[in-house]
C-alpha positions as CSV (number, residue, x, y, z in Angstrom):
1,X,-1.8,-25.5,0.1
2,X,-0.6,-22.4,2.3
3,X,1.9,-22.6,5.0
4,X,-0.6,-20.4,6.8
5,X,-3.4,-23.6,8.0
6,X,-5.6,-21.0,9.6
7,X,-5.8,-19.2,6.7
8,X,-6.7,-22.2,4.5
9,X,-10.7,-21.7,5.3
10,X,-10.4,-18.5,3.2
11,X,-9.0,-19.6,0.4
12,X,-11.3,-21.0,-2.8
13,X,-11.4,-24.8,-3.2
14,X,-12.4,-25.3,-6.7
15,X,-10.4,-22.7,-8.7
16,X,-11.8,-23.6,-11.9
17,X,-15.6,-22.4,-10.8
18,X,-16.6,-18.7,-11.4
19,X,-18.0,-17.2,-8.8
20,X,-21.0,-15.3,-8.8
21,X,-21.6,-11.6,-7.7
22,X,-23.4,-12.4,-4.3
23,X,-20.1,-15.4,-3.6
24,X,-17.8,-11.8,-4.5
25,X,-19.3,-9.7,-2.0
26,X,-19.6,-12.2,0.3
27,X,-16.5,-13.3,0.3
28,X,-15.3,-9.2,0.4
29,X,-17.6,-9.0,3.4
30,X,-15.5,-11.7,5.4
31,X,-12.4,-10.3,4.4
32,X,-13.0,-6.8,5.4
33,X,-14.6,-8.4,8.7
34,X,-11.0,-10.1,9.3
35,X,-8.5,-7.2,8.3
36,X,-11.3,-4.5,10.5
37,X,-10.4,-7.6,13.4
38,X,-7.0,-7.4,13.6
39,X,-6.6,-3.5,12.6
40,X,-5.6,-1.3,15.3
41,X,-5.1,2.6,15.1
42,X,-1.1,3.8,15.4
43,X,0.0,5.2,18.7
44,X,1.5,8.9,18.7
45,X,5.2,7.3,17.8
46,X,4.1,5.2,14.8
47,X,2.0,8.2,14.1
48,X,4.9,10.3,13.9
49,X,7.5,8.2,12.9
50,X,5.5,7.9,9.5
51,X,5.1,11.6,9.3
52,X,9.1,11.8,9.9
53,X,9.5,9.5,6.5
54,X,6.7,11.1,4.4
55,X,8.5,14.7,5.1
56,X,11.9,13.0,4.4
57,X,11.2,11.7,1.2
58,X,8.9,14.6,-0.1
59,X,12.2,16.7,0.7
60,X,14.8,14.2,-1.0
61,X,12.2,14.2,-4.1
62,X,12.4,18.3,-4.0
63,X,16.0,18.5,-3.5
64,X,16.3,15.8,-6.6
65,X,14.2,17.7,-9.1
66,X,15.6,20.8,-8.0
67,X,19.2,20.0,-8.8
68,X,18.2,18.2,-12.4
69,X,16.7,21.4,-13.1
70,X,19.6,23.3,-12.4
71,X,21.7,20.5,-14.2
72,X,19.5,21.0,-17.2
73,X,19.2,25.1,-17.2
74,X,23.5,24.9,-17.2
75,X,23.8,22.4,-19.8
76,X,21.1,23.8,-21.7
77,X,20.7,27.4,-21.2
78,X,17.7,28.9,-23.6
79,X,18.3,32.3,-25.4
């Protein structure tokens, strides 16, 4: 089993049994019901400490294709 033992009441028994569309949603229902639980909106320093990584690597992603495309227009210039 899991190393996890309270998580072992969400896990499936029988593996080899299909289950059914109302055991799906069901069992979506409970998970959602658990993650919603234990889910907690960031502070402002979380907030903007992911905002400081998004804006990092959209501008190391910018500077990247910049210089390949100055690599490629010297190496291959057209005309």
């Amino acid at each position: 089993m899991s190393s996890y033992p309270k998580y072992e009441k969400y896990q499936r028994k029988g593996k080899s049994k299909k289950l059914t569309l109302y055991e799906r949603l069901s069992l979506f229902y409970q998970n959602s019901k658990r993650i919603m639980k234990i889910a907690n909106k960031p502070d402002k320093k979380e907030y903007f400490l992911v905002f400081k990584i998004c804006g990092i690597g959209i501008l190391l992603l910018g500077a990247l294709s910049y210089v390949i495309q100055l690599i490629f227009s010297v190496a291959l210039p057209i005309g």
